[in-house]
PLY file of the C-alpha trace (Angstrom):
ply
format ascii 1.0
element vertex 326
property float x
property float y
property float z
element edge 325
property int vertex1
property int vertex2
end_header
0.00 0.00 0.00
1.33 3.61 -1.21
2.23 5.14 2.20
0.22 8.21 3.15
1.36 11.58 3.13
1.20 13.65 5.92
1.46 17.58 6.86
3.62 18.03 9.29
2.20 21.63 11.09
5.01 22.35 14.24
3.01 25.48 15.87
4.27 28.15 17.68
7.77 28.49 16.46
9.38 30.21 19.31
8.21 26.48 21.50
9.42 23.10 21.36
7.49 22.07 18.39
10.45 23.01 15.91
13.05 21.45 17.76
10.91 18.17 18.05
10.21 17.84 13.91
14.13 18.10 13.61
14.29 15.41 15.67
11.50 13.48 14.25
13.17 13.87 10.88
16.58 11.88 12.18
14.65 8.38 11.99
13.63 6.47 9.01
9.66 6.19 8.63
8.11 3.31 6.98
4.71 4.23 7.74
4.26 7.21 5.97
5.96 10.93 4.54
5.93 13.65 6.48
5.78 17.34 4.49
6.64 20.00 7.42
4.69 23.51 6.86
6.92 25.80 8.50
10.19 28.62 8.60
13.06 27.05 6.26
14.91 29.32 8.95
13.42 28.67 12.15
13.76 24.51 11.64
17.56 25.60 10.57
18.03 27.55 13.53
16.65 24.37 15.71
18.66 22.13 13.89
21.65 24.09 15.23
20.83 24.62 18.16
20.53 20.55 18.66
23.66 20.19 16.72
21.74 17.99 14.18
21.76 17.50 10.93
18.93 19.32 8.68
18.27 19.26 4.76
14.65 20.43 3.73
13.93 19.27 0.40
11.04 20.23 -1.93
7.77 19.52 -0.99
7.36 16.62 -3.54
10.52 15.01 -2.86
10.53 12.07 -1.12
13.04 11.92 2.72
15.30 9.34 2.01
18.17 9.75 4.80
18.35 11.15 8.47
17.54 14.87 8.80
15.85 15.10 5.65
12.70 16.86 6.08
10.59 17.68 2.86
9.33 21.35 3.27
6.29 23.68 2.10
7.47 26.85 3.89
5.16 29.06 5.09
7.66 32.23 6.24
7.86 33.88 9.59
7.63 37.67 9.54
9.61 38.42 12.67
12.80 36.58 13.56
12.51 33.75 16.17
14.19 33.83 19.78
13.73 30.44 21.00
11.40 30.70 24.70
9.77 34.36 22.98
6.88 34.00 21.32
6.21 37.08 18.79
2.75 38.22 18.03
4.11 39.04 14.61
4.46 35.45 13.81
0.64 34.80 14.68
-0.60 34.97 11.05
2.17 32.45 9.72
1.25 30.20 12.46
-2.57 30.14 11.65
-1.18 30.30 7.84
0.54 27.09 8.40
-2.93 25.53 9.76
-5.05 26.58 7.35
-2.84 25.44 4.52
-2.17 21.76 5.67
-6.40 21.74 5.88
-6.74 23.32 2.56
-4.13 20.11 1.91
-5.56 17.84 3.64
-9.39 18.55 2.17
-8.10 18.62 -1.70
-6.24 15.30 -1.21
-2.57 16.92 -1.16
-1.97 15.12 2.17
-3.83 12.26 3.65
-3.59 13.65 7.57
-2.71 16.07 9.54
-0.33 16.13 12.63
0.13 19.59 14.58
2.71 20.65 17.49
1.23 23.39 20.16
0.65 26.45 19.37
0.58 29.79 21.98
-2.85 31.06 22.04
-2.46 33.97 23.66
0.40 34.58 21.19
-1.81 34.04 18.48
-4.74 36.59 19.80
-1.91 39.24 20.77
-1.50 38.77 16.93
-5.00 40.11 16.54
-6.42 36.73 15.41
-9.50 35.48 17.68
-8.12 31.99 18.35
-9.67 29.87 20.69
-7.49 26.51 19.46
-7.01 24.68 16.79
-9.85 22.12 17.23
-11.85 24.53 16.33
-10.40 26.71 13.47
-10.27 23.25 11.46
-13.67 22.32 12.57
-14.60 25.88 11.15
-12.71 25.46 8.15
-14.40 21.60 7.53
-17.75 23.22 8.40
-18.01 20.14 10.78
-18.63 19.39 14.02
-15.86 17.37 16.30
-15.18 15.80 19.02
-12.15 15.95 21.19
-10.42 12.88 22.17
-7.30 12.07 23.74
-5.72 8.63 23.51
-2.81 6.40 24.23
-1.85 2.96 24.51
-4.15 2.34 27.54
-7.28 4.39 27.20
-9.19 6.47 24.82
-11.09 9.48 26.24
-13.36 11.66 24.43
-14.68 14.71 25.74
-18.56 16.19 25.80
-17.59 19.28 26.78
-13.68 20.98 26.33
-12.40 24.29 27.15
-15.60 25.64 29.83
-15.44 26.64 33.48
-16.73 23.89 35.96
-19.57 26.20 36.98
-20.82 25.98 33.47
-20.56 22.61 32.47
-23.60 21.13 33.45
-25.84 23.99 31.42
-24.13 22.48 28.67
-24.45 19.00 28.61
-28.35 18.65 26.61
-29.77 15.46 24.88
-28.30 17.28 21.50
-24.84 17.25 22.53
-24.59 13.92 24.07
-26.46 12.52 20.83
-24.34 14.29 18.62
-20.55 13.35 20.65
-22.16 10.38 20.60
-22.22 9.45 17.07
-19.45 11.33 16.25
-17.57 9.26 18.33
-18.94 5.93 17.24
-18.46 7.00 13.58
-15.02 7.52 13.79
-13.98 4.40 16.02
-15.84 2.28 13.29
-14.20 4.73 9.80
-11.16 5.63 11.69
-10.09 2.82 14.01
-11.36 0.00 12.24
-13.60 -1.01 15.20
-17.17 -2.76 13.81
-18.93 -2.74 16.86
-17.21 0.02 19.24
-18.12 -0.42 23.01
-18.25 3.55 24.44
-18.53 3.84 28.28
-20.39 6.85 29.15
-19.35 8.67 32.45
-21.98 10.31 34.60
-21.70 14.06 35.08
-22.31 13.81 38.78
-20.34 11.82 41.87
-21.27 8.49 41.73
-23.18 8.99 38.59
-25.70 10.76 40.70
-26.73 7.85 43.08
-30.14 7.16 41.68
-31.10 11.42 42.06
-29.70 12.03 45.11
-26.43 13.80 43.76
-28.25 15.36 40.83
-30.61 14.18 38.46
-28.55 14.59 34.97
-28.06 11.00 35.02
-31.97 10.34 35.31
-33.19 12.72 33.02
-30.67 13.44 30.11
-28.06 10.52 30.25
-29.90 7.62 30.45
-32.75 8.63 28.03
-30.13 9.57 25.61
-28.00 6.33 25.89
-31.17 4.50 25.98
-31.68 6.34 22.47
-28.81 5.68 20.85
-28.75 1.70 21.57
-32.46 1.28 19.55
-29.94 2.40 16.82
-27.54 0.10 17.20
-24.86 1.52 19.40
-22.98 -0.11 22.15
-23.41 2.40 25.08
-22.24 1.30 28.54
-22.95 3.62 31.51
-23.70 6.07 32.66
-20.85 4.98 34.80
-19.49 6.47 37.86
-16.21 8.61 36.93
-14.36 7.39 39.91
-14.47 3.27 39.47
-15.11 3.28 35.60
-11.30 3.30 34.97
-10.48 0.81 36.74
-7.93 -1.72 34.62
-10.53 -4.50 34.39
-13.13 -2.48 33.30
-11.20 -0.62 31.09
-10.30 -3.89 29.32
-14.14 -4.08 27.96
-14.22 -0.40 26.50
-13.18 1.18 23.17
-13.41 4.68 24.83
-14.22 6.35 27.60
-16.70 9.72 27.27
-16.22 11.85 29.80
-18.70 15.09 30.14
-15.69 17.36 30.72
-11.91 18.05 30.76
-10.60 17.36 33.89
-12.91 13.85 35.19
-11.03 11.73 32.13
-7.82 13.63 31.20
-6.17 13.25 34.58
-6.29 9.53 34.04
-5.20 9.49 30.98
-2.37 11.45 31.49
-1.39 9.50 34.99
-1.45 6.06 32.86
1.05 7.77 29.80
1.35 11.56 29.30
4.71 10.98 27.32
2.77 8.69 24.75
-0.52 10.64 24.70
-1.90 12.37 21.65
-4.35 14.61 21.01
-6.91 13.74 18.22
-10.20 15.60 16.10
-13.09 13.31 15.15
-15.43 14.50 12.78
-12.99 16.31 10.79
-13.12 14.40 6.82
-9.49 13.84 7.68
-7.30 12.22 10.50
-5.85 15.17 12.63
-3.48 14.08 15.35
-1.52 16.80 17.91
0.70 16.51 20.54
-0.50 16.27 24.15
1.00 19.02 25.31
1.72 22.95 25.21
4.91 24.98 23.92
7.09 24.33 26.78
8.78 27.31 26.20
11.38 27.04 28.91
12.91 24.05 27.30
13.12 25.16 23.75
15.96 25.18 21.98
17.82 23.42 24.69
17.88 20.02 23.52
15.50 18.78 26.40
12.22 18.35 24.78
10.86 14.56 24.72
9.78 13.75 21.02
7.46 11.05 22.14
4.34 12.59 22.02
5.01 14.05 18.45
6.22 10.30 17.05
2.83 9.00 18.56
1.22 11.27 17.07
2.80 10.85 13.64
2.06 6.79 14.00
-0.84 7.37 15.01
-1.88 9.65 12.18
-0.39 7.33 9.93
-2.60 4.42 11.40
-5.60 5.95 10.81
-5.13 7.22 7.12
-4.02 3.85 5.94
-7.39 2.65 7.72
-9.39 5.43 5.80
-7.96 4.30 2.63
-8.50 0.74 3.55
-11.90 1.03 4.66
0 1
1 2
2 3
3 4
4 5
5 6
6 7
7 8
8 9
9 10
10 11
11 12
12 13
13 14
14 15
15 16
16 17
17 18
18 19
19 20
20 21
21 22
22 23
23 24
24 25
25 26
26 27
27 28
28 29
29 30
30 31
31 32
32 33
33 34
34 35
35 36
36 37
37 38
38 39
39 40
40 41
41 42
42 43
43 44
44 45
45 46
46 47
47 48
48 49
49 50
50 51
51 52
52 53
53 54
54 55
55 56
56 57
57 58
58 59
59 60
60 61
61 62
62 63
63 64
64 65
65 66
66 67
67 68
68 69
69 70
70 71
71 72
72 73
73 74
74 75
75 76
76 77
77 78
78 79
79 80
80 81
81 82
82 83
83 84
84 85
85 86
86 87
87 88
88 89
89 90
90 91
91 92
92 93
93 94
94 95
95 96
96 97
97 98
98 99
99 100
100 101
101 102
102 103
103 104
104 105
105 106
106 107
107 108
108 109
109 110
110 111
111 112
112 113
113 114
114 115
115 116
116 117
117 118
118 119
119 120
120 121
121 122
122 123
123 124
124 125
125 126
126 127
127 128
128 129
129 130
130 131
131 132
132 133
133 134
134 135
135 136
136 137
137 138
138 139
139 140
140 141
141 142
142 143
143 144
144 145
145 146
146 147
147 148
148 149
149 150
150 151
151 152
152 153
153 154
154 155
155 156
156 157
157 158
158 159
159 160
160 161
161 162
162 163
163 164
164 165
165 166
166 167
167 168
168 169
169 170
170 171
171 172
172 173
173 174
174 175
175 176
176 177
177 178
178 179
179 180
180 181
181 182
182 183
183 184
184 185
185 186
186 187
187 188
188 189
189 190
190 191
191 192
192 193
193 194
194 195
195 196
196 197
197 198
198 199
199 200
200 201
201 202
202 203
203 204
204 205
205 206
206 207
207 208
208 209
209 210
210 211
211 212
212 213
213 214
214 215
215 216
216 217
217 218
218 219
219 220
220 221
221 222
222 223
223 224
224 225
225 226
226 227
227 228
228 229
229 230
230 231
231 232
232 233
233 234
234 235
235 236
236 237
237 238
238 239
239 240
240 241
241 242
242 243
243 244
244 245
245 246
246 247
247 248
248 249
249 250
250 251
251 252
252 253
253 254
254 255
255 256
256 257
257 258
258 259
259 260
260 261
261 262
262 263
263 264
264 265
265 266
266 267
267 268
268 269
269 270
270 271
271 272
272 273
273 274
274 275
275 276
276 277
277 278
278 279
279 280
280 281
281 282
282 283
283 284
284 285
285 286
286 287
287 288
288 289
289 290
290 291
291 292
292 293
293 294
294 295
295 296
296 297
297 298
298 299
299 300
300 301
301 302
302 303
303 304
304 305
305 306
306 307
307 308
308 309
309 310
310 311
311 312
312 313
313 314
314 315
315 316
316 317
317 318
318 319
319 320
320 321
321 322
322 323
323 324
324 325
């Protein structure tokens, strides 16, 4: 099978995520080719800084030895001082994005895999930028759901970015149907999974205790879940948060919904942070990003762990060779 090829986005170019696609670009890859969308001088200036080896090739041409990283560049307009980000580099940041979409939706590139990018960079820049979940999903003209995923779990999230206090006004039967099948389509199209098994986490302490900690459970949840199995869907739950990761159970699940951030993340990142990666459903692509921000007191001193950025290539990989497939 033709391997796929991949944009390569690194984000905010005064962070890590330079530093780590020089890296990434030392090993062989069988699984697919990786196109960066970046600086030509900010990856040079990373390379040197590691004291590795760097040759960015045309776009079209094929890496065939370490360091050789195939390059649409997409210039910075301000010079880069590694741990500084510079609102003057916003635009070719979000330029870089929107071009590996416009890629990825005319078949130029089969996936997508993004470093992090500085959002309050970005909107200094004066670009409204909430994160880039959502300027693809707005550039799709989708909707998406967020999961997060790594050898031991899969979490996907009803609600993202919201204060606690307003979480529960957001969780409606709409939502949790549409997560819902979002979620199942993807694990079926995307993973390869016929019949997904999705454990459903209730929003409440022990998923509410039959109404007596809240009755979200009772009267959105369950109806909902109860829904979506006349159509065929393998819904588990609603489960309480605090026993439904427990290894055994875990074992019988595809993924794990949980109705905000911080009740599935924490686990996820306790059980392999280094490994985790960030990924879009919905999107008519496979997006994968890193698991974690800029970490701009490391860059450009060598220190960064590449992990999370070669799980999220393979994993990118994985799932546009099971597009194609399926």
């Amino acid at each position: 099978m033709t391997r796929p090829r991949l944009a390569l986005v690194p984000g905010e170019p005064a962070g890590v995520g330079p530093e780590l696609c020089v890296r990434l670009a030392q090993q062989p890859r069988t699984d697919c080719h990786l196109v960066a969308l970046a600086d030509p001088a900010t990856l040079q200036a990373a390379a040197d800084a590691l004291r590795l080896p760097l040759n960015l090739l045309p776009a079209q041409q094929p890496a065939r030895a370490p360091g050789d990283l195939p390059l649409h560049a997409v210039p910075n307009a301000a010079g880069v001082a590694f741990g500084r980000p510079d609102p003057g580099n916003a635009a070719a940041v979000v330029a870089a994005l929107h071009q590996a979409a416009d890629g990825c939706m005319d078949g130029t590139f089969a996936g997508m895999v993004t470093g992090p990018v500085h959002k309050a960079t970005i909107n200094q820049g004066g670009i409204a930028y909430t994160g880039t979940t959502e300027l693809l999903a707005a550039h799709a003209g989708c909707e998406v759901v967020m999961m997060l995923a790594n050898d031991i779990v899969r979490v996907a999230l009803a609600t993202t970015h919201l204060p606690l206090r307003k979480v529960a006004d957001a969780i409606d039967a709409a939502l949790l149907r549409q997560v819902l099948r979002i979620t199942h389509a993807a694990l079926r199209t995307g993973f390869g999974i016929a019949d997904p098994v999705i454990a459903v986490l209730g929003l409440n302490p022990h998923a509410g205790e039959d109404g007596h900690l809240g009755h979200e459970e009772i009267e959105i949840l369950a109806p909902v879940l109860e829904q979506l199995r006349g159509e065929g869907m393998h819904l588990v739950g609603p489960l309480p948060a605090d026993t439904a990761f427990l290894p055994g159970k875990l074992r019988g699940f595809d993924t794990v919904l949980a109705m905000y951030h911080d009740q599935g993340l924490p686990v996820l990142k306790y059980s392999g942070f280094e490994q985790a990666v960030n990924l879009t459903l919905g999107l008519p692509y496979p997006r994968v990003a890193v698991d974690h921000g800029t970490a701009l007191d490391l860059a450009g001193r060598g220190m960064a762990d590449p992990s999370s950025l070669e799980a999220a290539v393979a994993t990118c990989a994985r799932l546009a060779a099971q597009r194609a497939t399926a």
